[in-house]
PyMOL Python script that loads the backbone (N, CA, C, O; Angstrom):
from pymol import cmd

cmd.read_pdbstr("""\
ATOM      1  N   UNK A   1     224.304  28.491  75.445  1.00  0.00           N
ATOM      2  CA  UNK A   1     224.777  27.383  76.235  1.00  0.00           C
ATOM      3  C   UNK A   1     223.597  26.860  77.049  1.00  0.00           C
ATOM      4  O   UNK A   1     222.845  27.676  77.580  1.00  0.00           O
ATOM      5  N   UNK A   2     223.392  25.567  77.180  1.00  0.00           N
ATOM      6  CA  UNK A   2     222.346  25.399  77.875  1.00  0.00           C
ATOM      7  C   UNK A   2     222.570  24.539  78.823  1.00  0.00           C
ATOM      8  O   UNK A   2     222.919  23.371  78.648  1.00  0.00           O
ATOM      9  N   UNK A   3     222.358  25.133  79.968  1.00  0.00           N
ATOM     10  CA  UNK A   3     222.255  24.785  81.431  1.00  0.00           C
ATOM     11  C   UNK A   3     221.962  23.348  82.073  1.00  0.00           C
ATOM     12  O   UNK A   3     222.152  23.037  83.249  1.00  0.00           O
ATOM     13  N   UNK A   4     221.505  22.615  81.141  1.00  0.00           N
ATOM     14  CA  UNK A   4     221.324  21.299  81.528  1.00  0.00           C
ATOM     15  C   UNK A   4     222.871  20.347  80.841  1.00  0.00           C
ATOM     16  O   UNK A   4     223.358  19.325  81.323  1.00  0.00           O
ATOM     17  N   UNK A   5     223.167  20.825  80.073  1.00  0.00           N
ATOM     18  CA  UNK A   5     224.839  20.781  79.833  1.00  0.00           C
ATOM     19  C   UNK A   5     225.637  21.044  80.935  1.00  0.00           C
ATOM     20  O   UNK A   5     226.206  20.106  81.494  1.00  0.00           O
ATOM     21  N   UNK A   6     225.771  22.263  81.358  1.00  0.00           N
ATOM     22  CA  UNK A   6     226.580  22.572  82.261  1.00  0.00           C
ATOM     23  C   UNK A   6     226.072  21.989  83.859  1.00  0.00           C
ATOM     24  O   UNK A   6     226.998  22.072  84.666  1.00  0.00           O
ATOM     25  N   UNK A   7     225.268  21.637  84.223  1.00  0.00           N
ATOM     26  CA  UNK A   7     225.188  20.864  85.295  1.00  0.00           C
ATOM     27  C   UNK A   7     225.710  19.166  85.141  1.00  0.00           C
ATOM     28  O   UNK A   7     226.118  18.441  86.049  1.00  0.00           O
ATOM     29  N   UNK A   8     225.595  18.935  84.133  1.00  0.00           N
ATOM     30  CA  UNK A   8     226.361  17.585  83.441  1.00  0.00           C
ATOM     31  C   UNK A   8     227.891  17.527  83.628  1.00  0.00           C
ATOM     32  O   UNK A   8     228.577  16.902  84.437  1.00  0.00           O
ATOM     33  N   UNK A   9     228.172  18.263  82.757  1.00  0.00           N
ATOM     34  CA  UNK A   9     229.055  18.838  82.934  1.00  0.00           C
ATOM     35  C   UNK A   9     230.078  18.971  84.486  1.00  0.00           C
ATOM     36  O   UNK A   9     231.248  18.626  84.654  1.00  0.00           O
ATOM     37  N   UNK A  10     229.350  19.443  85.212  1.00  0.00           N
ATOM     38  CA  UNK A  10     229.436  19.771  86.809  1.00  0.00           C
ATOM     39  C   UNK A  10     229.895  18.642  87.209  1.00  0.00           C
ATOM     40  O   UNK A  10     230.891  18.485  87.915  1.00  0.00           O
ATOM     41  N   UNK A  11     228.968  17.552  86.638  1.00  0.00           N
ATOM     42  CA  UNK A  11     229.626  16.264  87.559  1.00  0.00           C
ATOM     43  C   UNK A  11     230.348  15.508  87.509  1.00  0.00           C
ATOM     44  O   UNK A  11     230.555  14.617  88.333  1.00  0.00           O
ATOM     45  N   UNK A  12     230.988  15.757  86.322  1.00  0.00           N
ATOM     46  CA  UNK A  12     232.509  15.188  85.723  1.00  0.00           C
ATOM     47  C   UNK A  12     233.426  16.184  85.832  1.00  0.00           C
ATOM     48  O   UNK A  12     234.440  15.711  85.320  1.00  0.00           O
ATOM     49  N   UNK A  13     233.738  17.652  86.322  1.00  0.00           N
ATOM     50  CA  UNK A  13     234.726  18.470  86.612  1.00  0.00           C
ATOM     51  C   UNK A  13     233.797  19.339  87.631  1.00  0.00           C
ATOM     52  O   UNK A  13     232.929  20.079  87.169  1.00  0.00           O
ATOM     53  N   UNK A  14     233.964  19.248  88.726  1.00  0.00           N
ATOM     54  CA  UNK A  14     233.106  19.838  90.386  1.00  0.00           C
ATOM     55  C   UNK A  14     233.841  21.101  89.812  1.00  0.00           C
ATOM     56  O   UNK A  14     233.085  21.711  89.057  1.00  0.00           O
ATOM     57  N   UNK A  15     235.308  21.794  89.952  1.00  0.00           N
ATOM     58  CA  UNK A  15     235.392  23.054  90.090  1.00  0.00           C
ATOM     59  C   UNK A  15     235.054  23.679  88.992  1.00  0.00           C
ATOM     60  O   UNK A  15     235.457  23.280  87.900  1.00  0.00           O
ATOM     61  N   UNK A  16     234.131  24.933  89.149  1.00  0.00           N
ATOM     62  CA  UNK A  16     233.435  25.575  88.150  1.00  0.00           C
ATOM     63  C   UNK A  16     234.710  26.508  87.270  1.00  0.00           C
ATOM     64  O   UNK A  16     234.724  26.499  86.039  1.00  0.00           O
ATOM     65  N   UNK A  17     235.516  27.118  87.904  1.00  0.00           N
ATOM     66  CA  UNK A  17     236.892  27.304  87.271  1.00  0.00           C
ATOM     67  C   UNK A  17     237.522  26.500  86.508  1.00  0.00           C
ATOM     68  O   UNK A  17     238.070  27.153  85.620  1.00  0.00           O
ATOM     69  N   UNK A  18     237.746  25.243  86.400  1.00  0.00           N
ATOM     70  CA  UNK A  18     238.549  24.611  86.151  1.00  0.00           C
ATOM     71  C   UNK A  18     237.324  24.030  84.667  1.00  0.00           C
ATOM     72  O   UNK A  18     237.676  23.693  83.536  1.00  0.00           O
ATOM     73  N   UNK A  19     236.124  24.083  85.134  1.00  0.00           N
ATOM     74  CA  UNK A  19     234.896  23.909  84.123  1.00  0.00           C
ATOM     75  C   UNK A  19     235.274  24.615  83.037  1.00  0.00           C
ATOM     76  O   UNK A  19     235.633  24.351  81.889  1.00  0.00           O
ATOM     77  N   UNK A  20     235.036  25.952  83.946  1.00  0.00           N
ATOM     78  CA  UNK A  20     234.803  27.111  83.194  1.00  0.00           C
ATOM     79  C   UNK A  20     236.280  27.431  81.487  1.00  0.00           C
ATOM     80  O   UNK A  20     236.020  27.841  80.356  1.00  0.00           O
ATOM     81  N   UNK A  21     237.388  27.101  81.961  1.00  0.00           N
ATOM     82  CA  UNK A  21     238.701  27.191  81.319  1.00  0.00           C
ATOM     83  C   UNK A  21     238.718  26.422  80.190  1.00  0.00           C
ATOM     84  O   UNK A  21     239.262  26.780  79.146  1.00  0.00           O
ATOM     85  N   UNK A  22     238.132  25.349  80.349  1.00  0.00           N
ATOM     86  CA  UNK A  22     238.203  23.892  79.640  1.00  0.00           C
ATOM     87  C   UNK A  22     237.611  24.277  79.003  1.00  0.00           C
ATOM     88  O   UNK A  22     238.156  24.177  77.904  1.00  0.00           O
ATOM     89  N   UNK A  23     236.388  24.888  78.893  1.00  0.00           N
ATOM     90  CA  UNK A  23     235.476  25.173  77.908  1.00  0.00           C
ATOM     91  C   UNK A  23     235.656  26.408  76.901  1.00  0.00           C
ATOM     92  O   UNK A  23     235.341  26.424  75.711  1.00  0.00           O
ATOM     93  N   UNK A  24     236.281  27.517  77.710  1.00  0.00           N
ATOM     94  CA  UNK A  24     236.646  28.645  76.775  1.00  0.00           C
ATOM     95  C   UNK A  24     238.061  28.192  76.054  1.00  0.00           C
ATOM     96  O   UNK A  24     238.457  29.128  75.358  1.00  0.00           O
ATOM     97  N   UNK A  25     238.745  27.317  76.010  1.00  0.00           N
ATOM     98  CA  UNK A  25     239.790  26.511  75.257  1.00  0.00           C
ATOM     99  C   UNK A  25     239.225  25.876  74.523  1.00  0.00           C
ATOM    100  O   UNK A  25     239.487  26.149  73.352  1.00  0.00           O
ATOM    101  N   UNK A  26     238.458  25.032  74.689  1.00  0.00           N
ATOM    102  CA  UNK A  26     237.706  23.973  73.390  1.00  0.00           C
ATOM    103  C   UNK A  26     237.185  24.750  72.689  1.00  0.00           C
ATOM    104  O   UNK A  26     237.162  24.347  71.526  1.00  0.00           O
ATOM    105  N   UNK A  27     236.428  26.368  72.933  1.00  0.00           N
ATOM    106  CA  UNK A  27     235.564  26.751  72.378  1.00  0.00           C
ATOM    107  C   UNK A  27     236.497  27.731  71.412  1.00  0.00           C
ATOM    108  O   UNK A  27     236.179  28.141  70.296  1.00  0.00           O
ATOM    109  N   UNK A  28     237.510  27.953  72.003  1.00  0.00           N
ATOM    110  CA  UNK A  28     238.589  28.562  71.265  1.00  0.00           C
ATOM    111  C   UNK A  28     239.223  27.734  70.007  1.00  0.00           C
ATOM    112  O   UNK A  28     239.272  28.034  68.814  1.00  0.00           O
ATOM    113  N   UNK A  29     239.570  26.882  70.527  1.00  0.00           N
ATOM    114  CA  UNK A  29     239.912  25.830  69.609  1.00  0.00           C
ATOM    115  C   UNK A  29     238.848  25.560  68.035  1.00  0.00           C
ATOM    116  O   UNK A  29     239.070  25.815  66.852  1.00  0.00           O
ATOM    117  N   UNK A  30     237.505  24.853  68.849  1.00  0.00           N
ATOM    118  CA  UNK A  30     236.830  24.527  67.807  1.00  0.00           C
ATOM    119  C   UNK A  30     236.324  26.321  66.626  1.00  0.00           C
ATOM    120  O   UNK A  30     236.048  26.160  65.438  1.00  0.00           O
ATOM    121  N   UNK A  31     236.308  27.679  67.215  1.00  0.00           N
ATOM    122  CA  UNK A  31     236.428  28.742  66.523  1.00  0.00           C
ATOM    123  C   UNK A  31     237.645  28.702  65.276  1.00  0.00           C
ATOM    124  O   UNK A  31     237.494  28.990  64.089  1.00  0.00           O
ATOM    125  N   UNK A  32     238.411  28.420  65.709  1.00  0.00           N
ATOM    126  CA  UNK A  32     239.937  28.849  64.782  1.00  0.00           C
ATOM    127  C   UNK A  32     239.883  27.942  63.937  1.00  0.00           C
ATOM    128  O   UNK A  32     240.503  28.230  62.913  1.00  0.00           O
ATOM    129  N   UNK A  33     239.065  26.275  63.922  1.00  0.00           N
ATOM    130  CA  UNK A  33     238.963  25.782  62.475  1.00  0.00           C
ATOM    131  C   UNK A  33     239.169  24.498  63.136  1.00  0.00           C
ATOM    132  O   UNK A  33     239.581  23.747  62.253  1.00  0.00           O
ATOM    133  N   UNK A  34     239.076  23.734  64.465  1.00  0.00           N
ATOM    134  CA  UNK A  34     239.516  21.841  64.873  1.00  0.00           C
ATOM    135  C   UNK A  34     238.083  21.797  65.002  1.00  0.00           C
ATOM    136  O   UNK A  34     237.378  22.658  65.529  1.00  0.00           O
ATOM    137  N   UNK A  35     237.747  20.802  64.515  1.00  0.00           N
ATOM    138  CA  UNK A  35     236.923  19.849  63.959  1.00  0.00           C
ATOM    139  C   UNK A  35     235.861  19.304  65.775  1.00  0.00           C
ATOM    140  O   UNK A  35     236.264  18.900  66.865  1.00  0.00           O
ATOM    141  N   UNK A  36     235.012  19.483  65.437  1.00  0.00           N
ATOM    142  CA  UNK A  36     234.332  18.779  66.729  1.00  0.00           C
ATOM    143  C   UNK A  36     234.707  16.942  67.051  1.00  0.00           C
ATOM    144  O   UNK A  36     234.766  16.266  66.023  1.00  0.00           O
ATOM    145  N   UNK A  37     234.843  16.508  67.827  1.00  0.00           N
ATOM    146  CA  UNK A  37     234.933  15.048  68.566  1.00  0.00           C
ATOM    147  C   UNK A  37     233.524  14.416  68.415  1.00  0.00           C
ATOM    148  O   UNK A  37     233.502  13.191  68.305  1.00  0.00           O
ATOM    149  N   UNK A  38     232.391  15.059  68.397  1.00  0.00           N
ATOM    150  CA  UNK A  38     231.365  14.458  68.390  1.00  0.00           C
ATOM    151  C   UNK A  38     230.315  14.724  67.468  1.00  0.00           C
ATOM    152  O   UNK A  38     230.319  15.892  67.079  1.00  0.00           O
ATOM    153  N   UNK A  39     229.708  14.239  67.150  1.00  0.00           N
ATOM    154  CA  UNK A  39     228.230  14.463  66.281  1.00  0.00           C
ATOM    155  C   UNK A  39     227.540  16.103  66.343  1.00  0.00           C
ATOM    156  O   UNK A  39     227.233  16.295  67.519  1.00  0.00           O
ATOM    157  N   UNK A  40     227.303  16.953  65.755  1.00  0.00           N
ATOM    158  CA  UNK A  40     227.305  17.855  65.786  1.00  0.00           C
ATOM    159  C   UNK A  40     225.455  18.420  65.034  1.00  0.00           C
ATOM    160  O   UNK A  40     225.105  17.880  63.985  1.00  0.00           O
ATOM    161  N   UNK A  41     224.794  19.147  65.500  1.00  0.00           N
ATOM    162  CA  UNK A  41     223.775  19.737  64.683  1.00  0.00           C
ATOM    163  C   UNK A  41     223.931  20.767  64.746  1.00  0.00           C
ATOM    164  O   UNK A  41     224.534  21.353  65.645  1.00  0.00           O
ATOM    165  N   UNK A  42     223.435  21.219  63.825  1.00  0.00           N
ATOM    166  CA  UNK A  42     223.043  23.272  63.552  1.00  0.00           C
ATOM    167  C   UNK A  42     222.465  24.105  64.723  1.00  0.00           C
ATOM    168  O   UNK A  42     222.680  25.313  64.826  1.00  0.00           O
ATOM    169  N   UNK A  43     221.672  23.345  65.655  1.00  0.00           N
ATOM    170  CA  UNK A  43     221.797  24.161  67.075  1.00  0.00           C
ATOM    171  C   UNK A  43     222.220  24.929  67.816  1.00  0.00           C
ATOM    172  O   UNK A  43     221.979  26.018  68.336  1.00  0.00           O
ATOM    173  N   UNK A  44     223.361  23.660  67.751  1.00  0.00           N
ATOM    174  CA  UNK A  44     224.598  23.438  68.507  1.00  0.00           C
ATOM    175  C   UNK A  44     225.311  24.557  68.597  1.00  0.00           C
ATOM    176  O   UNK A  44     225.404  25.159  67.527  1.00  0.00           O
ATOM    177  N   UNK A  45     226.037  25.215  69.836  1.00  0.00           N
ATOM    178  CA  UNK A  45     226.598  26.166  69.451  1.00  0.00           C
ATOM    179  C   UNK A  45     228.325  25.768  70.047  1.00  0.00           C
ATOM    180  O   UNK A  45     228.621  24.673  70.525  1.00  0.00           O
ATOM    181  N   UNK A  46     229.186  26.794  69.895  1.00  0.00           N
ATOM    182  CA  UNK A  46     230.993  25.955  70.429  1.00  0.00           C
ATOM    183  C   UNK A  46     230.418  24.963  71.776  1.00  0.00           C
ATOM    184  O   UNK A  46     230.265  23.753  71.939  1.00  0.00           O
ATOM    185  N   UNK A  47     230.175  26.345  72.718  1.00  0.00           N
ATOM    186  CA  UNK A  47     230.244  25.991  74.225  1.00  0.00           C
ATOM    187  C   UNK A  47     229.125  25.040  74.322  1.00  0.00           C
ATOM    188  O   UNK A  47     228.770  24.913  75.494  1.00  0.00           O
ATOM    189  N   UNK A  48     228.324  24.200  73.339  1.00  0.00           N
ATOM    190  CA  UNK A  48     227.677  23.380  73.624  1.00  0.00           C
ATOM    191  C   UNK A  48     228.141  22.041  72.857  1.00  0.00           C
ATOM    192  O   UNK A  48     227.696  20.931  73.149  1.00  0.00           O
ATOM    193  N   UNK A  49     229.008  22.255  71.926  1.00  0.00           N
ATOM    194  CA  UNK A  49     229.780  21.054  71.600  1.00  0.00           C
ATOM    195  C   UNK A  49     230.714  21.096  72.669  1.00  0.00           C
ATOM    196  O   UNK A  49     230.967  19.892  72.706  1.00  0.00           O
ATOM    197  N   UNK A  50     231.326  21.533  73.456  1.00  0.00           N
ATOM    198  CA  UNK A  50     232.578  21.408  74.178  1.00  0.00           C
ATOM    199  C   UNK A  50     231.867  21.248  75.374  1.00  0.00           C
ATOM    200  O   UNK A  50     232.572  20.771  76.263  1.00  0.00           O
ATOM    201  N   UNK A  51     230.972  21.431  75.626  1.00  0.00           N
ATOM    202  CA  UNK A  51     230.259  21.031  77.323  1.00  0.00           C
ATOM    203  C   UNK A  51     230.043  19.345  76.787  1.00  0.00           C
ATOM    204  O   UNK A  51     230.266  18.500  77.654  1.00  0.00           O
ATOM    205  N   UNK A  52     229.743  18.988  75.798  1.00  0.00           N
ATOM    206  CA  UNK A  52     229.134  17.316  75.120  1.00  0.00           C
ATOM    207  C   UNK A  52     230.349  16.791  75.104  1.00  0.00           C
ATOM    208  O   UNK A  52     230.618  15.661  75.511  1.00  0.00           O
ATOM    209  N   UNK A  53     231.241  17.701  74.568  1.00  0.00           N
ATOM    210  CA  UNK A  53     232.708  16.623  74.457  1.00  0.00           C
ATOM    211  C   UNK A  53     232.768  16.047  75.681  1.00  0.00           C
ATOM    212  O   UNK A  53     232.569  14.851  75.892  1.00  0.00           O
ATOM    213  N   UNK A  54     233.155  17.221  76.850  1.00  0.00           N
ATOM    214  CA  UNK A  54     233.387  17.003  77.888  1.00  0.00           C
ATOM    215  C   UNK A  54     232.424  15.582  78.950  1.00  0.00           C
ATOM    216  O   UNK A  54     233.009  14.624  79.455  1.00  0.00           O
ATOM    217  N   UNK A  55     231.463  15.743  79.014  1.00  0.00           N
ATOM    218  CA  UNK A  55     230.205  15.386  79.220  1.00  0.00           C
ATOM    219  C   UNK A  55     230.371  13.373  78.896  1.00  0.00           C
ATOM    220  O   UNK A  55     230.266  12.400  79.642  1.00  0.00           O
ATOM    221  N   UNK A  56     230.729  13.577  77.112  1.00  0.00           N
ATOM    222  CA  UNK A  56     230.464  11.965  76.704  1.00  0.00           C
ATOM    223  C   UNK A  56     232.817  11.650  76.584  1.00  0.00           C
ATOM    224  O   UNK A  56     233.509  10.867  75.934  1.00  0.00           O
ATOM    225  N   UNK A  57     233.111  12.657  77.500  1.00  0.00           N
ATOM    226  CA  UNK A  57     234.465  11.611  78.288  1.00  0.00           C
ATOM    227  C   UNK A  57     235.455  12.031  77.117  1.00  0.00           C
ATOM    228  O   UNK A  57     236.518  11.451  77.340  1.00  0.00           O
ATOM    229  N   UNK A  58     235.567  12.957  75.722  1.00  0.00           N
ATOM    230  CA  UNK A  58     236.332  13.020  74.659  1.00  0.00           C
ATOM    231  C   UNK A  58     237.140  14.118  74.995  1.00  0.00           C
ATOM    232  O   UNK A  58     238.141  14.498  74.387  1.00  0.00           O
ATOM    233  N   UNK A  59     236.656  14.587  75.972  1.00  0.00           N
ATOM    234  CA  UNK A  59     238.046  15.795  76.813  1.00  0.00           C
ATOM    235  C   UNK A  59     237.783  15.730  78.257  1.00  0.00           C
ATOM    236  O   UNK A  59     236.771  15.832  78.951  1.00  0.00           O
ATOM    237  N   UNK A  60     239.107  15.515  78.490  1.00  0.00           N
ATOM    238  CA  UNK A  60     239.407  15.323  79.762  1.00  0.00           C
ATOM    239  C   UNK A  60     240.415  16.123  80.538  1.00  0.00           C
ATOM    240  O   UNK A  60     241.438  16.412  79.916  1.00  0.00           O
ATOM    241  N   UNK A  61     240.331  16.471  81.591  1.00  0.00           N
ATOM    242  CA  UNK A  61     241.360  17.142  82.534  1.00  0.00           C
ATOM    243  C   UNK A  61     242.777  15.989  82.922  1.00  0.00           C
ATOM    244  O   UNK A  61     242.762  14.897  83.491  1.00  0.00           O
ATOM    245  N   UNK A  62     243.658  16.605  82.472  1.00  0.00           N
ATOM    246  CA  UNK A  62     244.899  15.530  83.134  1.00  0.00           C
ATOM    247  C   UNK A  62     245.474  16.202  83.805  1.00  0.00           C
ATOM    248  O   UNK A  62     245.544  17.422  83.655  1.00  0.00           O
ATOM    249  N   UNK A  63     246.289  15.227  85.150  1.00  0.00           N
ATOM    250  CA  UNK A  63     247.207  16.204  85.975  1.00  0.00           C
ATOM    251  C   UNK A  63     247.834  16.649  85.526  1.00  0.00           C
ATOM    252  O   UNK A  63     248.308  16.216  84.476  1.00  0.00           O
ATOM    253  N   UNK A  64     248.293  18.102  86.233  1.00  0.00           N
ATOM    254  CA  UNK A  64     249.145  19.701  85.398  1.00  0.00           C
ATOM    255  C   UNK A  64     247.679  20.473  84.654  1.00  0.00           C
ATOM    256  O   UNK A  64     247.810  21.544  84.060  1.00  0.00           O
ATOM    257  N   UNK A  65     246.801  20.036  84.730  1.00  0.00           N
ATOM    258  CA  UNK A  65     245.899  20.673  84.248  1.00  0.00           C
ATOM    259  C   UNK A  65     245.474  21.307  83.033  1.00  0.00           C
ATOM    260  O   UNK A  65     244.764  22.257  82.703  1.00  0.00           O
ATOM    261  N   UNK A  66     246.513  20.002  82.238  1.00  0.00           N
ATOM    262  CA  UNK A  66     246.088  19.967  80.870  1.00  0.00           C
ATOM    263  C   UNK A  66     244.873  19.352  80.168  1.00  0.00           C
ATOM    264  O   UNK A  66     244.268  18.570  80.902  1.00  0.00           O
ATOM    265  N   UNK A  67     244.532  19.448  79.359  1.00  0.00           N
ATOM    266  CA  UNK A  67     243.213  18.868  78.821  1.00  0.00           C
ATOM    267  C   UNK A  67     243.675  17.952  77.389  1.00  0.00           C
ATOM    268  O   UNK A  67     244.456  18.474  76.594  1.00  0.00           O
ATOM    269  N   UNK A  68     243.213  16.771  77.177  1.00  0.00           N
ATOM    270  CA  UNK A  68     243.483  16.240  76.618  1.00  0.00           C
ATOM    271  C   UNK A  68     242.348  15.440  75.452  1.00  0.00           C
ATOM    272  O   UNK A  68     241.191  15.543  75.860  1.00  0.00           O
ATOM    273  N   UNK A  69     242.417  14.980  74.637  1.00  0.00           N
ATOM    274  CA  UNK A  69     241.272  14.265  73.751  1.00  0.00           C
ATOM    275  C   UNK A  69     241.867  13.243  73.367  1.00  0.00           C
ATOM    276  O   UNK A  69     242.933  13.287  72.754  1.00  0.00           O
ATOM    277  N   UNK A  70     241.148  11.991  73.730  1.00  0.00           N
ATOM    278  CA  UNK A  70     241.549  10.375  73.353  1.00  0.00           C
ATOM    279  C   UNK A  70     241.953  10.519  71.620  1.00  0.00           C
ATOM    280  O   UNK A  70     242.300   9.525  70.982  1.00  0.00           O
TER     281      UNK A  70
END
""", "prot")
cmd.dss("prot")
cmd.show_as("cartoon", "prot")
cmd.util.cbc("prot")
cmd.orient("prot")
């Protein structure tokens, strides 16, 4: 995971909990076989497609504190 993500990251969801959840769900998600939202390279690892989702606005926190994808 790289750290310049997650400070990105930071500034579109401040609580690091609420960061932190979103991401082990997407990362859960994209493991079990759903398809990434965004452009993807061999780098790339879950928690760094799901910090980018987050990041370029394709998951979002909704009230009840569900997470959602346009």
């Amino acid at each position: 995971m790289k750290s310049d993500l997650v400070e990105k990251a930071s500034e579109i969801v401040s609580d690091p909990l609420v960061l932190i959840n979103m991401v082990s769900k997407r990362v859960r998600q994209l493991n079990s076989g759903r398809s990434p939202l965004i452009p993807t390279r061999p780098s790339m690892g879950a928690a760094d497609i799901a910090l980018t989702e987050i990041i370029e606005g394709k998951i979002r926190l909704v009230p009840g504190g569900a997470t959602e994808s346009p």
